[in-house]
N, C-alpha and C positions, 0 to 999 in steps of 0.2 A: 534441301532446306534453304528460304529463302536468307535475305541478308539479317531483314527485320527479327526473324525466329531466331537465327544466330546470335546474334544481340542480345537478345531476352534471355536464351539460355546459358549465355557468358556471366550476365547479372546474377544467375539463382546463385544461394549458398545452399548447402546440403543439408536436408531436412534434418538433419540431427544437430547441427549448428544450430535451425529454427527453432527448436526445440529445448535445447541445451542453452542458450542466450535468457529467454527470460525464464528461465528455472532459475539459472543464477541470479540472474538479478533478484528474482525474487525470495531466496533462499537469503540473500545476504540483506534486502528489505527488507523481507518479515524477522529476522533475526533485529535489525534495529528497534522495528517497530514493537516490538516487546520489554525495552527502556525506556520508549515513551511513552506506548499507552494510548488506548480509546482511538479518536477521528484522528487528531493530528498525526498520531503514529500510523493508522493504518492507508493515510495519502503516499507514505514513502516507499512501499512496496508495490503500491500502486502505479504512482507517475517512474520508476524503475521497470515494470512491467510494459507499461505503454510507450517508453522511449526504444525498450527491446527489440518489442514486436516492430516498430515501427524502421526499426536498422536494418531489422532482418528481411523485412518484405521485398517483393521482387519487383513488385508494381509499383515504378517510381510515384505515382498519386499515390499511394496512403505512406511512403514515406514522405510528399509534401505534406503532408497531415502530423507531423511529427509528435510538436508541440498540442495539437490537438488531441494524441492519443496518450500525449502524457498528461494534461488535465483533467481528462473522462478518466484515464486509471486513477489518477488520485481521488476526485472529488466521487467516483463510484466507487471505489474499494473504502472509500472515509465511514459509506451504511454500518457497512460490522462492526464498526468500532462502537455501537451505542447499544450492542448485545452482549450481556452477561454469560460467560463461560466457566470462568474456572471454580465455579460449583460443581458444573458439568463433569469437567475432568477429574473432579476429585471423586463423581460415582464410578470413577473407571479405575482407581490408583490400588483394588484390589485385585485379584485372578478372575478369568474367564470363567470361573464358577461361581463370584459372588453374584446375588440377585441384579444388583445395582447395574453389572458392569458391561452387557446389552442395553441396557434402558438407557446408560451415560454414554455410550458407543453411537445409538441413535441420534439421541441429544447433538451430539457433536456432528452427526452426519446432517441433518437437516438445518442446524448454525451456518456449518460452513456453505452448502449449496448456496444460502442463502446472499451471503457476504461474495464470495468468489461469481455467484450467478451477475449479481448487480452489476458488479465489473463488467463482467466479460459482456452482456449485453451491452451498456454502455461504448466499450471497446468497438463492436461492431458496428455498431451505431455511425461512429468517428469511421471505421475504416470500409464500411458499405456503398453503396454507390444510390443510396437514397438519402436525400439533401433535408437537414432539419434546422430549422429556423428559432431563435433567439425566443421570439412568440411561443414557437409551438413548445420548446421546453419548458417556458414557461406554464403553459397548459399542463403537461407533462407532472409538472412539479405540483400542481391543486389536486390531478385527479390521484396521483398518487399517495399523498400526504393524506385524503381523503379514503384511499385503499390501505393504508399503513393504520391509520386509527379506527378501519372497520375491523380489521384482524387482530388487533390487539385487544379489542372490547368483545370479539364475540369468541378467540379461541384463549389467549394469554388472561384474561380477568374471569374471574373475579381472584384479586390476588390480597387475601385477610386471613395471614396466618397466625395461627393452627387452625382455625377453623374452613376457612372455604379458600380454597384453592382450585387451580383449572388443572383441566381432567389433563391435559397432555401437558405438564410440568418437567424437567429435565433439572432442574436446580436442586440442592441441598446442602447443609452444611452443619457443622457441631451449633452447641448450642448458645456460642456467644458470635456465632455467624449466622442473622438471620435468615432465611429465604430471600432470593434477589426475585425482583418482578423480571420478568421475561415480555421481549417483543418480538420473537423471531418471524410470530404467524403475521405482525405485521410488514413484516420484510418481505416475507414469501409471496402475502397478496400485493404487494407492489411491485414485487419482481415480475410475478406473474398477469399484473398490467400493461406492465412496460414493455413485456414478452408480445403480448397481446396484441398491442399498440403497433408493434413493429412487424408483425406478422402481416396483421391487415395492411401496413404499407407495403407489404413486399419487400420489406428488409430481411434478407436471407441471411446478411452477414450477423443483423443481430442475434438473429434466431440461431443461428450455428454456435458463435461466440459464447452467446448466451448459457446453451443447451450446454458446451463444452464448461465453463465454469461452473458449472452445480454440479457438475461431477468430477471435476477437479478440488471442489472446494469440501465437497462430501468425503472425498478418498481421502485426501488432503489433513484435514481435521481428524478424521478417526482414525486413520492409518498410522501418523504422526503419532499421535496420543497413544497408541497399540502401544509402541516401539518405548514412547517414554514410560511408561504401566510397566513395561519386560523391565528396562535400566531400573527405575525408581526399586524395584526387588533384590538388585542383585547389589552382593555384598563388595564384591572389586572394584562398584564405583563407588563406597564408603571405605575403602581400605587406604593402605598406601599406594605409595607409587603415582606415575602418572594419573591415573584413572581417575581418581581423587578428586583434580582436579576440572571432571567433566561437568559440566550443569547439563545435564538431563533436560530438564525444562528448555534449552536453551537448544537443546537437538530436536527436540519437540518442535519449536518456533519455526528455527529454520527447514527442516524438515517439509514442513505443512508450507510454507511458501518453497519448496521447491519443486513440490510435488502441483500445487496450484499455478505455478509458472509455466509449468510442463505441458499440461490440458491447455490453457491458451493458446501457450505457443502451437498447437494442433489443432485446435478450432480456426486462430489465425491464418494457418494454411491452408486448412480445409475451407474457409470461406473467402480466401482470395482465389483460391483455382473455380469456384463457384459466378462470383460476378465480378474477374477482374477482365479485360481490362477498362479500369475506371476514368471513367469521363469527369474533368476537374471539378470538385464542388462551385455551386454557383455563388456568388459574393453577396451579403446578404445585403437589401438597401439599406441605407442609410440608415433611416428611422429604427430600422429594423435593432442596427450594429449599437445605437444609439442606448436603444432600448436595453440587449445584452451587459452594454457596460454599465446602466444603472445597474440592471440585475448584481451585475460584480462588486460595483461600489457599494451595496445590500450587505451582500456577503463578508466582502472583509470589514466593513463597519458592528457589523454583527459580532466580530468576532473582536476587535479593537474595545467594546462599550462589555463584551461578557454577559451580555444581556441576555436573561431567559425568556423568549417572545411564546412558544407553550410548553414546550418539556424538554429535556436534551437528546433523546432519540428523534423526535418530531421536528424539531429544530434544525437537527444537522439534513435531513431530507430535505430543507426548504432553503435552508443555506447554499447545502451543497451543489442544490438542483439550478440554484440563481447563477451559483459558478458556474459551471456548466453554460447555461445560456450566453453565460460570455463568453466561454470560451471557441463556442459555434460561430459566436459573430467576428471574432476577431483572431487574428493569426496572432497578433503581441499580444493579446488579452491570455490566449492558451500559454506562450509560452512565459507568462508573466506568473502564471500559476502552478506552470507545471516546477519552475525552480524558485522564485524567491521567496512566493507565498510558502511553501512547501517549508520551505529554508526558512521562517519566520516563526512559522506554527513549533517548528521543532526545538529553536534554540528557544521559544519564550518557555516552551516548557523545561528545557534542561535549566536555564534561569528559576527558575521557580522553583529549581528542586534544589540550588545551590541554595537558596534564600531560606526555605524551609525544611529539609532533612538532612543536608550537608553539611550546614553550619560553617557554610563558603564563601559569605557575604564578601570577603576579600580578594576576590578573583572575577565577581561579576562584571566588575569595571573592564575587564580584561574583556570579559568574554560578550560583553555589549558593543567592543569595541570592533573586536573581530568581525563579530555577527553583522556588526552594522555596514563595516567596508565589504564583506561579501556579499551582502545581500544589492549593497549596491552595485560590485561588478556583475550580478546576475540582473541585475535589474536593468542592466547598462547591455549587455547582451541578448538582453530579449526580444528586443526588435531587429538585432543583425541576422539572430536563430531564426526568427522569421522567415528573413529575405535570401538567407542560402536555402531555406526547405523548399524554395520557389522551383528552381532546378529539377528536384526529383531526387538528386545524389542524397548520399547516407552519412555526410558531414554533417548535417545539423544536431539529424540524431545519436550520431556518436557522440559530439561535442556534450551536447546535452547530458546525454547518459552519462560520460564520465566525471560529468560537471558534480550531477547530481548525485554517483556512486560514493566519489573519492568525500565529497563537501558533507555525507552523511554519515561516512566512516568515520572522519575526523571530528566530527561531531561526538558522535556515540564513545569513541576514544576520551574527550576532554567529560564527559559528563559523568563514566562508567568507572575510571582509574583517578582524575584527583581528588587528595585528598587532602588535609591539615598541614600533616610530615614530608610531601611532597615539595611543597614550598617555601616549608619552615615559616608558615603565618606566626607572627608576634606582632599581638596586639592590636588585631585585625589588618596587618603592611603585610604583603608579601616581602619574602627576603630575596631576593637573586639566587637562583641555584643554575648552575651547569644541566645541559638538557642530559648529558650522557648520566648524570646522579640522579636526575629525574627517572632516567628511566630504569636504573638498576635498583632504584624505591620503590618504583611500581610491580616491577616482580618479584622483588624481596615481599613487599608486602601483601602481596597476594599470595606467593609460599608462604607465609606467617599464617593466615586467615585461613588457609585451605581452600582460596575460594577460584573458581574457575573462570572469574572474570576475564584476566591476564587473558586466558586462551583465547575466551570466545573472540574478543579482540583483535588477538591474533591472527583467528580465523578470517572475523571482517577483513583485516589488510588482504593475506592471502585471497578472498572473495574478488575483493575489489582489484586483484595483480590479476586473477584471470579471466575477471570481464572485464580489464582492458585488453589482455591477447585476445580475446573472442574482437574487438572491437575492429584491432587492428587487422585482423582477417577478413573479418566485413567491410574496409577498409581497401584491402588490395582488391576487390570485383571491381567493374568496370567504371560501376556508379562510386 
């Protein structure tokens, strides 16, 4: 065995590591991302996914790609978020003998392909050894937007209920819960351009990545959902005791990103031993990079103005696709997205929930405040994350990942558990309390409620303690 083969196989971590790394991460993502909600939530399990893969690889080039693969996971996993589901799952919430509960099992299997497919193409994309340009996503992003609105017009509509409905429908609900319009068929034919696209270039890794997410995202989704359909039945997690305190839904969540993390993280290996090893992406010109970051200034001004430019599923494909382009052009562009933007999107929503369902107006101050010095030490390290991915080593992407695990934990923490009694609000001031009574209010009151917040929380910490030992293991290899 030569010195260089030696080398290389001192770097691998063992495939179960590879595999086991972004489950977690994504198990403890998609667990977040079900407190926030829609696109913004669904970038967190995303760019958690993409910093994973990118720790674990063996091929120092797509760990220079770090922050790159943490931006395509976010901004490609953000598509799902603009599909209607939990119609879906409420045709499955009876036994494997009701009519519904194949048809809602389906439902959920073709969803998820669709959302997890997106990614994991996207992922390959970033981590394949075929070089795509700021331009050509941009193209990317028309002919798409263009395949997303022929699918939704010729399978998803005519959607005028009770009367005319589309034949392959997957939604339902009681009778003060309309019917939601559906776009999944437009997801599908876009996924299945972009499939397309990357085939004819010879992108193996997309095609792999890709292939591996709709079966990740399929299993994922209805597998998950099986398991919550069994709990939602059984009477010991409405009784006493521990159990009680389980959210079903909330095993469901993570569940379904742990299981989608899983299929990645094996497509990702399977399409590195394919076309590794990778010759360094070429630097895109100028004009090129130039171009990319309008595309990005696009994008978060889009989202800064809240402006509807045509509908909010079509939207976030043309948003997301412009992020994207910059994230191709530039190495700080990617990692500017893959943590602050990310970090921005999430706290304005937990803001928004203090203002309008919390009745929290007195803590925002607090928590603008936070937000805003974080988002600037991420903002402050995004071009140092850069310049260590240069190397090849697996410090950027650790750094990253734990940036973004611990910074989203603690999020989900401040947005999930305060409350009024917590801080003894009078008269919209917060009073001074002791953190140690802070936090024996938080479980007191969650014993009181019966509710299983306290836990899942819990859980997130626990998540986030063993994907940092997973980190620190990837950590002692060579890189």
């Amino acid at each position: 065995m030569s010195n260089e083969t030696a080398l290389a196989k001192s770097d691998e971590l063992h495939p179960l590591v590879r595999v086991l790394t972004p489950a977690l991460a994504m198990w403890l993502g998609w667990g977040i991302r079900g407190q926030i909600g829609h696109e913004p939530g669904a970038m967190i399990p995303g760019s958690l996914a993409g910093l994973a893969l990118a720790l674990d690889a063996s091929d120092p080039e797509i760990r220079r790609r770090a922050g790159l693969l943490g931006a395509t996971g976010a901004m490609g996993m953000s598509f799902g978020g603009t599909e209607t589901y939990a119609q879906t799952i409420g045709l499955t919430q009876g036994t494997t003998r009701d009519e519904t509960y194949w048809w809602g099992m389906l439902g959920l299997a073709i969803k998820g392909g669709a959302w997890i497919g997106l990614a994991g193409t996207y992922l390959g994309m970033a981590a394949g050894d075929r070089d795509y340009s700021p331009l050509e996503l941009l193209g990317l992003t028309g002919a798409m937007t263009a395949l997303w609105h022929l699918g939704v017009e010729t399978i998803n509509r005519p959607h005028e209920p009770p009367d005319r409905m589309p034949r392959w429908y997957f939604s339902g609900g009681p009778a003060h819960s309309p019917p939601r319009p559906e776009v999944w068929a437009g997801q599908w034919f876009a996924l299945l351009g972009l499939l397309t696209y990357a085939m004819l270039k010879g992108d193996r890794a997309a095609a792999i990545t890709g292939a591996y997410g709709i079966l990740g995202g399929a299993a994922g989704f209805s597998g998950s959902q099986a398991i919550q359909a069994w709990l939602h039945k059984k009477s010991f997690v409405r009784g006493d005791g521990l159990w009680r305190y389980l959210d079903v839904w909330k095993v469901m969540e993570t569940t379904y990103g742990a299981i989608a993390g899983a299929y990645l993280g094996a497509g990702m290996m399977m399409a590195e031993s394919v076309v590794s090893p990778l010759a360094p992406r070429k630097p895109a010109p100028l004009w090129q990079a130039m171009l990319g970051r309008a595309a990005g200034g696009f994008a978060v001004i889009s989202h800064l103005l809240d402006r509807p430019w045509t509908g909010p599923a079509m939207d976030q494909m043309i948003i997301a696709n412009a992020a994207m382009a910059n994230a191709f052009g530039c190495e700080v562009s990617a990692w500017s997205e893959t943590l602050p933007l990310v970090h921005w999107y999430t706290t304005k929503n937990a803001i928004e929930y203090f203002h309008t369902e919390a009745d929290l107006d007195a803590i925002v101050p607090a928590v603008k405040c936070w937000s805003g010095a974080w988002a600037g030490v991420l903002s402050a390290l995004s071009p140092v994350l850069a310049h260590l991915e240069r190397n090849g080593s697996r410090v950027a992407a650790a750094v990253g990942l734990l940036l973004a695990a611990w910074g989203q934990t603690k999020l989900s923490h401040v947005k999930m558990l305060v409350d009024r009694q917590m801080f003894d609000i009078e008269h919209g001031k917060l009073k001074p309390t002791p953190v140690t009574e802070i936090v024996k209010r938080v479980y007191n009151g969650s014993k009181k409620r019966h509710s299983g917040q306290f836990g899942t929380e819990a859980a997130f910490t626990v998540a986030a303690v063993l994907l940092t030992g997973l980190v620190a293991y990837a950590l002692r290899k060579r890189a």
